[in-house]
C-alpha positions as CSV (number, residue, x, y, z in Angstrom):
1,X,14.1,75.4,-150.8
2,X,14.6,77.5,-154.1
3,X,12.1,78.2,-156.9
4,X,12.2,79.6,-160.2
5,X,9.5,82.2,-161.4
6,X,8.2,83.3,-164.4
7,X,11.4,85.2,-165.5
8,X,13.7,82.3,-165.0
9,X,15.2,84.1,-161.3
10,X,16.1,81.9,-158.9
11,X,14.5,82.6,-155.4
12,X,15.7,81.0,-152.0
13,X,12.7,81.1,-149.4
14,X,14.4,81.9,-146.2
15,X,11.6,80.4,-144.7
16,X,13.3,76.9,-145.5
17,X,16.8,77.6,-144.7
18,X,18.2,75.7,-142.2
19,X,15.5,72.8,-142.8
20,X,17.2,70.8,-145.9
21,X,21.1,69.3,-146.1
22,X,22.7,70.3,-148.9
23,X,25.7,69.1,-149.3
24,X,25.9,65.2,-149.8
25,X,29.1,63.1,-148.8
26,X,30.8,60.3,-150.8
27,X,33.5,58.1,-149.7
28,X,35.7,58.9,-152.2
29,X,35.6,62.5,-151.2
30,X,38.7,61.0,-148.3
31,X,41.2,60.7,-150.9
32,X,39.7,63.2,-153.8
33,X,38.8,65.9,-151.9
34,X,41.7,69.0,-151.3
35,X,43.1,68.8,-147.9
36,X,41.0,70.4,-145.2
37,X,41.0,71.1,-141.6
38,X,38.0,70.0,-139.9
39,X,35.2,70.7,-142.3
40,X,33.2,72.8,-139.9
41,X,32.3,75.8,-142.1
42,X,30.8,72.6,-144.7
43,X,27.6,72.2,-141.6
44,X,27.2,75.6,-142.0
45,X,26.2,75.3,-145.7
46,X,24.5,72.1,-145.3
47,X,22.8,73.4,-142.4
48,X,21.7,76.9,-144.1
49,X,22.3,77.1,-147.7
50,X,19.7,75.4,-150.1
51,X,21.3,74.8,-152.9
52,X,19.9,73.4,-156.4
53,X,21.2,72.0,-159.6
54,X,18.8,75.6,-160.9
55,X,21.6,77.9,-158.8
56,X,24.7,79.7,-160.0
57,X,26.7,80.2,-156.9
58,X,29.5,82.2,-156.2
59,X,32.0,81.2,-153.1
60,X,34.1,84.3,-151.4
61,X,37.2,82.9,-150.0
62,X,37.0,79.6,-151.4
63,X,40.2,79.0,-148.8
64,X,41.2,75.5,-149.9
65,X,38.4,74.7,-152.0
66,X,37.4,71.8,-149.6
67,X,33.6,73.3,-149.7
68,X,33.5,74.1,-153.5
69,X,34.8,70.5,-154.0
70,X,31.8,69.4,-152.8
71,X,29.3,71.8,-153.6
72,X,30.3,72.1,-157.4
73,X,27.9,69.0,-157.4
74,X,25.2,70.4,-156.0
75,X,24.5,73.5,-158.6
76,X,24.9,74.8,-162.3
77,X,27.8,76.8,-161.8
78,X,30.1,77.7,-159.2
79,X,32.2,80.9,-159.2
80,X,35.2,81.4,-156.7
81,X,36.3,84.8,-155.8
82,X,40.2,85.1,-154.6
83,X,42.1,87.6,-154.0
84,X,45.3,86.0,-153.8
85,X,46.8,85.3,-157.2
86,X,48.9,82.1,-155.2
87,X,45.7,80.4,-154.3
88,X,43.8,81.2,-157.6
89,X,46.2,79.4,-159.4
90,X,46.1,76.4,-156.9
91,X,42.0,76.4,-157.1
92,X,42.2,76.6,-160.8
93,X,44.3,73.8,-160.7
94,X,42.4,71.7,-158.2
95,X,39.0,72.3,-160.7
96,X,40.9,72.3,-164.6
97,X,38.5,68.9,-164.5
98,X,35.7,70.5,-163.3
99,X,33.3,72.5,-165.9
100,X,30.8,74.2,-164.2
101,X,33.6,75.9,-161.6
102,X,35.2,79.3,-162.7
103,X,38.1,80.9,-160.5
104,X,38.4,84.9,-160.5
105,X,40.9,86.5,-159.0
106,X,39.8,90.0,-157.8
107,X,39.6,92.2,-155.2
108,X,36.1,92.5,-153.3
109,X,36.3,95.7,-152.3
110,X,37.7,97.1,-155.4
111,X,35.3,99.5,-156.8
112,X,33.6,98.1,-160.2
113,X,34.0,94.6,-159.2
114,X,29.6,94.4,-158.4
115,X,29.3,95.7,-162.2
116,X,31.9,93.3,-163.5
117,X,30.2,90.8,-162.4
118,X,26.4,92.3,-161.7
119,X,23.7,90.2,-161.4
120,X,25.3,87.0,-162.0
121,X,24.4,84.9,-158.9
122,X,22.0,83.1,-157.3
123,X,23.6,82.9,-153.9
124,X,26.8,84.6,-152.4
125,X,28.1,82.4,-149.7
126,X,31.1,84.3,-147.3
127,X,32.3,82.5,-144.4
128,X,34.3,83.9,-142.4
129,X,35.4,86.8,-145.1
130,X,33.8,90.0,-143.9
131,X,36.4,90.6,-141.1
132,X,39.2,90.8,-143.4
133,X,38.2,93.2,-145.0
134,X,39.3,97.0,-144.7
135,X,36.4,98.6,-146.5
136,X,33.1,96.4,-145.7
137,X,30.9,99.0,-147.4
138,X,32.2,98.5,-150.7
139,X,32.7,94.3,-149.8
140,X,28.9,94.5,-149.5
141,X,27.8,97.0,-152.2
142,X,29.6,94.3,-154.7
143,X,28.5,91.4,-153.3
144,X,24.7,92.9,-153.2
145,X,25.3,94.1,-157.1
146,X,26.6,90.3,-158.0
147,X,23.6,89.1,-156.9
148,X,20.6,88.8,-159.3
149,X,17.5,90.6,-157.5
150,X,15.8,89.0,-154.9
151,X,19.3,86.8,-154.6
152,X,20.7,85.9,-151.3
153,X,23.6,86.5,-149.4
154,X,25.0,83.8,-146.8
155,X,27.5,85.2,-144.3
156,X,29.4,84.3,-141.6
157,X,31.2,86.8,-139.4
158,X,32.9,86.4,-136.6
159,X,32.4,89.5,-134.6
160,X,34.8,90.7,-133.0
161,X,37.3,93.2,-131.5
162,X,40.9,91.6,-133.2
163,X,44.3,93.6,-134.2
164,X,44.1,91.7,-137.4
165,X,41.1,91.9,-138.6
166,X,40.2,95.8,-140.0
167,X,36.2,95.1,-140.0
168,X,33.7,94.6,-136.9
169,X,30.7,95.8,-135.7
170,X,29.8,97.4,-132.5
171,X,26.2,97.8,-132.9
172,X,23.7,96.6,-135.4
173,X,22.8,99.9,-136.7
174,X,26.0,100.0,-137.9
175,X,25.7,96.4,-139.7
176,X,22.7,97.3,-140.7
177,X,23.6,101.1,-142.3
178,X,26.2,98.9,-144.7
179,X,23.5,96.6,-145.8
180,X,21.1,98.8,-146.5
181,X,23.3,101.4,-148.5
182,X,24.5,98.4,-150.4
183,X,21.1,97.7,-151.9
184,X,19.5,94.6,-149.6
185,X,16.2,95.2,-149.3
186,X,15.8,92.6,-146.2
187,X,17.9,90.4,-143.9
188,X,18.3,88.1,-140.8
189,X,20.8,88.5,-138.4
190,X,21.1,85.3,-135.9
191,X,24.1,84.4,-133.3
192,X,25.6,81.2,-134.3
193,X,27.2,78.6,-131.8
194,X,28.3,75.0,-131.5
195,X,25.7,72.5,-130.2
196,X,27.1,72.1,-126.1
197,X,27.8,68.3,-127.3
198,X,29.4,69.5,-130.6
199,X,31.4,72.2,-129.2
200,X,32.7,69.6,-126.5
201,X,34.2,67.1,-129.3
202,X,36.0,70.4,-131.2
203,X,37.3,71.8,-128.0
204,X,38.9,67.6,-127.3
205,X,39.0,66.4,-131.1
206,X,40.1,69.6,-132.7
207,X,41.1,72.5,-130.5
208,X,43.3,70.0,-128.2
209,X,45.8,68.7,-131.0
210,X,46.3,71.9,-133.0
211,X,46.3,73.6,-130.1
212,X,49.3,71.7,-129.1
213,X,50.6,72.0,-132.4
214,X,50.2,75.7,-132.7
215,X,52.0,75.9,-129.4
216,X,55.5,74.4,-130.7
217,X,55.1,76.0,-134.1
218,X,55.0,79.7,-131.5
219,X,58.1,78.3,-129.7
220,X,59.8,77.7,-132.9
221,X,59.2,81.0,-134.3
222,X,59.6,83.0,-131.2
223,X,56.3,85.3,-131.7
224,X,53.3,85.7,-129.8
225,X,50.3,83.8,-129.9
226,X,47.9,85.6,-132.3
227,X,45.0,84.8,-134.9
228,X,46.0,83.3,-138.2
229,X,44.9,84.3,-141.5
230,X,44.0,81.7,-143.9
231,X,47.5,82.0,-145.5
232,X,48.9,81.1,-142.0
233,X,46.9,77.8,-141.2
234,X,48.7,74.5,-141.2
235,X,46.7,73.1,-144.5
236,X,48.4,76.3,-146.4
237,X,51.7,76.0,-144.9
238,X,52.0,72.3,-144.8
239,X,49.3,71.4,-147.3
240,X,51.9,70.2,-149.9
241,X,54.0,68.7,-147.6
242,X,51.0,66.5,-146.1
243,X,49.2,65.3,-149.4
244,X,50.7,62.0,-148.7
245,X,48.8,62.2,-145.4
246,X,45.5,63.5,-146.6
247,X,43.7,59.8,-146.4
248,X,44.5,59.3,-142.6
249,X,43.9,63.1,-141.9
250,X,40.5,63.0,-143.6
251,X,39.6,59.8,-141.7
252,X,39.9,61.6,-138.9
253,X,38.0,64.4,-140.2
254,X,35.3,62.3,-140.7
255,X,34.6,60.4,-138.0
256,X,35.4,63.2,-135.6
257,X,32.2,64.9,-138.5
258,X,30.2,62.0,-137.6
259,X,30.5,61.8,-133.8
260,X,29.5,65.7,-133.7
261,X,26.6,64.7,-135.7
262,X,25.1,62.3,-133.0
263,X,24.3,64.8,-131.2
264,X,21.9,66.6,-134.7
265,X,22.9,70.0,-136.1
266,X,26.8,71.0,-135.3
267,X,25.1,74.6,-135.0
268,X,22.3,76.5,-133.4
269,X,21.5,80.2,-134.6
270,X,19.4,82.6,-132.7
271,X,17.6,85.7,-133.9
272,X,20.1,88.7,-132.4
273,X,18.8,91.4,-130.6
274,X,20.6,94.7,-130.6
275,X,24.0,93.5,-129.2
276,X,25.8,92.1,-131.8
277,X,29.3,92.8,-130.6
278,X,31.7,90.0,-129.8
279,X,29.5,87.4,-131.4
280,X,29.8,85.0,-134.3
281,X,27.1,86.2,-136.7
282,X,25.5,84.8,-139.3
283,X,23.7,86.9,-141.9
284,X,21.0,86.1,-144.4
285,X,20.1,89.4,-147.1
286,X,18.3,89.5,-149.6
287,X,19.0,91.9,-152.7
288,X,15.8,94.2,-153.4
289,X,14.3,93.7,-156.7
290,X,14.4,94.7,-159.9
291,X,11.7,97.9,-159.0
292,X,14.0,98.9,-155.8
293,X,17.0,97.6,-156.9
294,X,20.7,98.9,-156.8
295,X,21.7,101.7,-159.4
């Protein structure tokens, strides 16, 4: 649930997060939708992330654009942040009919970007961003100074030990040091998993296939099994190649979505305790106000 107050800011009650979808589906999202892999990161923004048509959002690592595609109908405006000038151009593209969904290409941990862009947003939404990253501190400074006071930040971090990804956390002090000095004045901090029957239909519906196709691509290339950046995932490399595929695919997609959903929520979170190492994380903070703000 959000609210507005008195000055016109938008304030999410984390009290109610988690409680109310917020992303709808239409049928016509199978053949105008971008091409997507299984839409699992879309649960974790129906599941968490109240949105309203009050918000301005902004997306970090908009990836495809599958999610903004559908969220750009749920709020005022919607801002994605990429990095890559490639995929800018291909999201601006995708959303030229779109008016309420900007495209910025900039670095996030290029110092200046919070005040580019300061207090602008409503929301921040990174999934599965903050591991890329090789200087987290200044990833969450700006993202804390984007965010209008009392704002919230939804993020998703897989947490763990990987050659290719720069940023992890051993302990929670050391999560929590970053977002403090970056000007969040509270925060929740929950393990995230797959429901047992949810996580059984991706292992067999999802993990199976591409596993199998990941395994002939490694064959191909001669190279070691490894984790993929987003750049590196079949609907990057292919994505052009398998437009005239994207009806059947999302078929898939979706019933494979609805069959999880029989079983409720795709995902269960749990308040973490100290040990936050070699867990997927998901973080809710909350930018102080404008009395103990960020300078």
């Amino acid at each position: 649930m959000s609210t507005v107050n008195s000055t016109g800011d938008v304030r999410i009650h984390s009290d109610a997060v988690g409680r109310v979808p917020s992303i709808g589906w239409r049928l016509s999202d199978l053949w105008r939708a971008p091409l997507t892999d299984l839409p699992v990161r879309d649960e974790l923004i129906r599941q968490y992330v109240p949105l309203s048509p009050l918000m301005d959002v902004m997306e970090v690592g908009p990836g495809s654009g599958f999610p903004a595609f559908r969220m750009a109908r749920e709020v005022g405006t919607l801002t994605l942040l990429e990095v890559a000038a490639g995929s800018a151009a291909m999201l601006r593209k995708r959303f030229e009919g779109t008016p309420n969904v900007g495209v910025v290409i900039d670095d996030l941990c290029r110092e200046g970007l919070g005040r580019r862009h300061a207090c602008s947003a409503d929301a921040i939404i990174a999934i599965d961003v903050l591991m890329f990253v090789p200087d987290p501190a200044t990833a969450l400074g700006n993202m804390a100074k984007m965010l209008r006071p009392r704002a919230t930040l939804f993020m998703a971090v897989p947490n763990y030990e990987i050659p290719d990804w720069p940023t992890f956390y051993r302990t929670r002090a050391e999560l929590e040091t970053h977002l403090h000095a970056a000007g969040f004045a509270e925060w929740e901090i929950y393990s995230l998993r797959l429901s047992p029957w949810s996580q059984l239909l991706y292992n067999w519906l999802h993990e199976a296939p591409l596993g199998l196709y990941r395994a002939l691509q490694t064959a191909r290339r001669k190279r070691p099994p490894r984790a993929l950046t987003y750049d590196e995932t079949w609907a990057i490399q292919h994505g052009r190649g398998m437009e005239a595929l994207k009806l059947p695919i999302h078929l898939y997609w979706a019933a494979v979505m609805i069959l999880m959903r029989l079983g409720g929520d795709l995902f269960r979170r749990a308040e973490c305790g100290e040990e936050i190492f070699r867990k997927n994380l998901f973080v809710v903070a909350h930018r102080g106000g404008s009395d103990g703000g960020i300078e």
